[in-house]
C-alpha positions as CSV (number, residue, x, y, z in Angstrom):
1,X,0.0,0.0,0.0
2,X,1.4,3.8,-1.3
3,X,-0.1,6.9,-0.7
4,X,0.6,9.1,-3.3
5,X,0.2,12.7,-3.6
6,X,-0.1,14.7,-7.4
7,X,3.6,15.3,-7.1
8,X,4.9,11.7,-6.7
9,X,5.4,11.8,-3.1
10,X,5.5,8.0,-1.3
11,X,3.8,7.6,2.2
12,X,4.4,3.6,2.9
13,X,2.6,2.0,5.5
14,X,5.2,3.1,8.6
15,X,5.0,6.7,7.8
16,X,1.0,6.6,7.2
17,X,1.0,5.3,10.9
18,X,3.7,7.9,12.2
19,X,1.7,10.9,10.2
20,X,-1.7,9.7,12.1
21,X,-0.3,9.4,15.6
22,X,1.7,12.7,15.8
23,X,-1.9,14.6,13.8
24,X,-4.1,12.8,16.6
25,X,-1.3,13.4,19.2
26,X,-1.4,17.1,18.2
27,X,-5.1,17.2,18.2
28,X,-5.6,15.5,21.6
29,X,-3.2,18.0,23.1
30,X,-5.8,20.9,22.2
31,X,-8.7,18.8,24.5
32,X,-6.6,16.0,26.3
33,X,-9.6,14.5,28.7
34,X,-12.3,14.8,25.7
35,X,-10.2,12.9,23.5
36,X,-8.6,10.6,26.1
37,X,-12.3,9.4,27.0
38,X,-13.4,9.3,24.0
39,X,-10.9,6.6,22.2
40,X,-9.1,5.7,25.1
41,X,-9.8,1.9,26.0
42,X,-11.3,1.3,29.2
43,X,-13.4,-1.7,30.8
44,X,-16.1,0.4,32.2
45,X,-16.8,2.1,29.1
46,X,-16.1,-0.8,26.5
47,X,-19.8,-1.8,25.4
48,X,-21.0,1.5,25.0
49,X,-17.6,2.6,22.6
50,X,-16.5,-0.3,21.3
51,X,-14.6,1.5,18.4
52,X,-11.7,1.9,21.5
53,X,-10.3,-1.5,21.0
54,X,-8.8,0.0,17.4
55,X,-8.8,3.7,18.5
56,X,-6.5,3.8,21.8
57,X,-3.9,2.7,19.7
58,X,-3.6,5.8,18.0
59,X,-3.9,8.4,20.9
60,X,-1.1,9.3,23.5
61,X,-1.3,11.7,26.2
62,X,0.6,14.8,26.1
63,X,0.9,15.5,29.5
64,X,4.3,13.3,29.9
65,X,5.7,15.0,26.8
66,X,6.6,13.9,23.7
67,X,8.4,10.8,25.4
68,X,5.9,8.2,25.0
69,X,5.1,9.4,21.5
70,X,8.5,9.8,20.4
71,X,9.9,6.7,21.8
72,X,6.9,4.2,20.0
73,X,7.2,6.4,16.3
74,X,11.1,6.0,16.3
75,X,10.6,2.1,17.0
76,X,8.1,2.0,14.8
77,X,9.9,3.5,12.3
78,X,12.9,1.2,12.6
79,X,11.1,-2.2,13.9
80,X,8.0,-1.3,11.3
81,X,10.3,-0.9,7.7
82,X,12.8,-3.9,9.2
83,X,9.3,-5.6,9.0
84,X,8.0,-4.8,5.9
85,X,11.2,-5.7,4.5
86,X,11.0,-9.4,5.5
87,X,7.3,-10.4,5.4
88,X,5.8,-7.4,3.4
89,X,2.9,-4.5,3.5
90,X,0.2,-7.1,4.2
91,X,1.5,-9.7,6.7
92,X,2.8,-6.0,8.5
93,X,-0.7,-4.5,9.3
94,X,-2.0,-8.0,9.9
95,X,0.5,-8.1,12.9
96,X,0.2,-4.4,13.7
97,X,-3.8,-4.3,14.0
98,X,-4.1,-7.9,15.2
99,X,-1.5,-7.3,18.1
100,X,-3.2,-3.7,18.8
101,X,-6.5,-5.6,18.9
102,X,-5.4,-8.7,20.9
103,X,-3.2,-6.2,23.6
104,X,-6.3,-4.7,24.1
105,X,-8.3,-7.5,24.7
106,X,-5.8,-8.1,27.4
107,X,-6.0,-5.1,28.9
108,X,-9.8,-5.2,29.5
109,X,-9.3,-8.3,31.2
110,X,-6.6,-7.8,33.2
111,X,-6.6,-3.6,34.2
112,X,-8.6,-2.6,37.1
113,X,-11.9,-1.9,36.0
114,X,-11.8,2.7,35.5
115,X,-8.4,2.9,34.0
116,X,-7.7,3.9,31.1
117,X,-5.4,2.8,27.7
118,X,-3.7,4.8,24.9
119,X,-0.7,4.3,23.0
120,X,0.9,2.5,20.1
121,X,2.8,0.1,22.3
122,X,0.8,-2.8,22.0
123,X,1.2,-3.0,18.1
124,X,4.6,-1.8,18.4
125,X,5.2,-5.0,20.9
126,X,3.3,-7.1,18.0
127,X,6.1,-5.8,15.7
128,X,9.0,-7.1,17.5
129,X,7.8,-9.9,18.6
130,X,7.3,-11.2,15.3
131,X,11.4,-9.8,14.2
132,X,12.0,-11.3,17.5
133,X,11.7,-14.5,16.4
134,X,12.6,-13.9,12.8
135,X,15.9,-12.3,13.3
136,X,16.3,-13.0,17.2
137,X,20.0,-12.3,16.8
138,X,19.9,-9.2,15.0
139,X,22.3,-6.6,16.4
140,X,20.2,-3.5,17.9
141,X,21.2,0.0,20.4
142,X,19.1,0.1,22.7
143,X,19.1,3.6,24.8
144,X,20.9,4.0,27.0
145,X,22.8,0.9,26.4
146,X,25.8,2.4,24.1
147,X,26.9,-1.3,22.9
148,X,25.0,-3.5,19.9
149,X,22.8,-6.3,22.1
150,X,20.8,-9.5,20.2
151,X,17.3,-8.0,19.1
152,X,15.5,-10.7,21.2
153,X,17.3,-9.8,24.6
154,X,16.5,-6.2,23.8
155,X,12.6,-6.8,23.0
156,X,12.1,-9.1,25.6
157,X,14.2,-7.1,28.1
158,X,12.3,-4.1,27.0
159,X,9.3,-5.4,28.0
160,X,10.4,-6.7,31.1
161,X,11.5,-2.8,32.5
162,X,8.7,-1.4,31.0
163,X,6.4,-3.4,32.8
164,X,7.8,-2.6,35.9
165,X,7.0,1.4,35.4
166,X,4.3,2.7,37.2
167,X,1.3,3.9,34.9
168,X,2.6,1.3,32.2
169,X,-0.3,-0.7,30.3
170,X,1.7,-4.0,30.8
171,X,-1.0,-5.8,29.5
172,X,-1.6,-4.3,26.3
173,X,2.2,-4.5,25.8
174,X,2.2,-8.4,27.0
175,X,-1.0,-9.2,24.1
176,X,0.7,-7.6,21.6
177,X,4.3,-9.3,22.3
178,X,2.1,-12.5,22.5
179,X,0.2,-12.2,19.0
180,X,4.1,-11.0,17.2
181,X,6.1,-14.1,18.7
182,X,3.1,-16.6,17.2
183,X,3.0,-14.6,14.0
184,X,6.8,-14.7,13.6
185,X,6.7,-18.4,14.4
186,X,4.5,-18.8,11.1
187,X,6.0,-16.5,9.2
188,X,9.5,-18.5,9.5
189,X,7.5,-22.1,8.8
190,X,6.2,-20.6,5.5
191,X,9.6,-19.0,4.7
192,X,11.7,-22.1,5.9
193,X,8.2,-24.4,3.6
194,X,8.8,-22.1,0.5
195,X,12.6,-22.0,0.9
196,X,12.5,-26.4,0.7
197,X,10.0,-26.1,-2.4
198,X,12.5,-23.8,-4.3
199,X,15.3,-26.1,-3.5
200,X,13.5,-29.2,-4.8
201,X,12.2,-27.8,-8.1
202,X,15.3,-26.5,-8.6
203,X,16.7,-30.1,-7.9
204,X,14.2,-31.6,-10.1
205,X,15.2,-29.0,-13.4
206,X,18.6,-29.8,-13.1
């Protein structure tokens, strides 16, 4: 999927994501609470705005600062393309949406009952869990950490200290790592089924 302007201009499927978190990250900073309660996900409001299971995960509070925002577009950005690369557009917002969906199924059972959720993390967390197990020994910096470290130690270390933060949706993050590592698990068997299949015909021509 392209989005294309008149003048040629390529928005790929990362950057589409980035542009709509920072515009809604902009707009919920005019009227943080209206916009917080209206697509934030939350178990006490779930049945009458079921739409939040898809729109929390656009929607990050400004209060913080840009740190939460910041931090999930620049993994996205990296994690995302990295992504894209191996499996392509489709399998990609399969994974994004699908670990967004499940984190948040997680969240509603698992939060206490009037809090609330917002972020990208979840689907971030679906993201690497799938390169997780694709490239598990990929070399990544992870701040503040100034030397290279395996990808897997740094997703599933991530997760580990972010969990442990107070205010931290744990549970969207822990869905969404869930959904990527059993998508990157069948995204290796087709690549390791179509990989044998090319090596046979090819055995078979010569």
């Amino acid at each position: 999927m392209r989005y294309r302007n008149q003048q040629g201009f390529n928005l790929g499927p990362v950057g589409f994501l980035i542009a709509i978190n920072i515009i809604l990250y902009i707009t919920t900073s005019v009227r943080p609470d209206f916009f917080i309660n209206l697509f934030g996900l939350s178990r006490s409001s779930f049945l009458a705005q079921p739409w939040t299971i898809v729109t929390n995960m656009f929607i990050h509070d400004p209060f913080p600062g840009i740190a939460h925002i910041l931090g999930n577009m620049l993994t996205l950005y990296f994690f995302g393309s990295y992504l894209i690369q191996l499996v392509g557009e489709r399998k990609f917002w399969i994974v994004y949406f699908a670990g967004g969906i499940l984190g948040g199924v997680f969240y509603l059972l698992l939060s206490p009952p009037y809090s609330v959720a917002i972020g990208a993390s979840g689907a971030i967390f679906a993201v690497a869990g799938a390169l997780t197990v694709l490239i598990p020994r990929e070399r990544v910096i992870l701040f503040p950490i100034p030397v290279p470290i395996p990808l897997w130690v740094a997703v599933i270390g991530g997760f580990l200290l972010l969990s442990l933060m107070p205010g931290v949706a744990w549970q969207a993050h822990f869905g969404g790592l869930l959904l990527g590592l059993i998508a990157g698990y069948f995204f290796r068997g087709r690549q390791r089924g179509s990989q044998s299949n090319s090596h046979r015909w090819r055995g078979r021509e010569i």
